[in-house]
N, C-alpha and C positions, 0 to 999 in steps of 0.2 A: 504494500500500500504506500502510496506515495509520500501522502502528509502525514505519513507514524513517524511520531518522536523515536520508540525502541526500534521500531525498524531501522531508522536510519542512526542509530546509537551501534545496532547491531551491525550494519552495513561500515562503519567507523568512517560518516559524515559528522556526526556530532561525539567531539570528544568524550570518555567514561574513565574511572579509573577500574581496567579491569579486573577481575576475581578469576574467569575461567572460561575458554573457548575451545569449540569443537565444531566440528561442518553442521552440526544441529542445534546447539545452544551458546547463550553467550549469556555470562553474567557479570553482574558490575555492581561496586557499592552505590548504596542510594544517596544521592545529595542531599537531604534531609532525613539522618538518620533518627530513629526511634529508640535505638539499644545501642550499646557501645560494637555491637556486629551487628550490621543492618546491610545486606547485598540483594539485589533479583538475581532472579533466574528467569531470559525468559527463550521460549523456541524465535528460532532467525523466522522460523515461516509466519506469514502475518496468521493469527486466530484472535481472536478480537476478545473472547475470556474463554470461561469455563463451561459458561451456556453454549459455545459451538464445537466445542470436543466430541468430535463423532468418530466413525471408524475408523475415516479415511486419516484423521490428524492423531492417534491418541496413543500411537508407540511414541510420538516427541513427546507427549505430556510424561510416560513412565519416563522417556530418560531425562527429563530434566527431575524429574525425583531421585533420580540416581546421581545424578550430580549433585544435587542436594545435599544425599548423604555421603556421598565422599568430598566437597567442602566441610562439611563440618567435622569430621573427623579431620581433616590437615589442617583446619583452625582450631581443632581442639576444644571444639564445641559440648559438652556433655549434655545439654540440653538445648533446645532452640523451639522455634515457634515458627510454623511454615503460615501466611495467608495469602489469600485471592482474594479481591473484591469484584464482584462481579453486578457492574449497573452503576450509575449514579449514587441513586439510594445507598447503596454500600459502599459509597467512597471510592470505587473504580473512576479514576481523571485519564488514564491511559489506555485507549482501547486496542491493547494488547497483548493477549494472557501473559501473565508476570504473575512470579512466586515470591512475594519477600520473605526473608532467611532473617529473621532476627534473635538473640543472644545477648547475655552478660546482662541480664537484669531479670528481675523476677516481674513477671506476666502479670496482670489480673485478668481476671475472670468476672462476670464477662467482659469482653474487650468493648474498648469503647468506641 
């Protein structure tokens, strides 16, 4: 998609500092982080969130969970908190599935 911010993050038109890339994902820390570890993870292919994860897309969704868990085990994560916001309503501003990875603080529940 043309006008995606992570696409073109992913495409490395718009500089990141990155975390992790592979021909299928790219991750990067988030410029307003939440936790003292706050990165995305999101697929290079445009999917717009969670709501359009169907057949054809949903081996990039498993490996971007697998990258998940092998960044936080090289950051030495023992705990973390994976989200998606998906819609407005939930606070999705980037319509482009993304995973934030956040860490080094204690969560509440429910998240706000």
């Amino acid at each position: 998609m043309m006008d995606c911010l992570f696409c073109k993050i992913a495409a490395g038109e718009i500089p990141s500092k990155k975390v992790y890339e592979d021909d299928r994902v790219y991750a990067f820390y988030d410029i307003d982080p939440q936790a003292p570890t706050h990165f995305l993870v999101i697929p290079k292919q445009h999917i717009a969130s969670v709501a359009a994860v169907d057949v054809s897309n949903s081996a990039v969704v498993a490996h971007c969970f697998e990258v998940i868990t092998k960044l936080a085990a090289e950051l030495g994560m023992e705990s973390f908190r994976v989200v998606s916001n998906i819609g407005e309503q939930a606070g999705q501003s980037v319509f482009h599935l993304h995973f934030h990875v956040l860490s080094g603080r204690d969560m509440t529940w429910p998240p706000g």
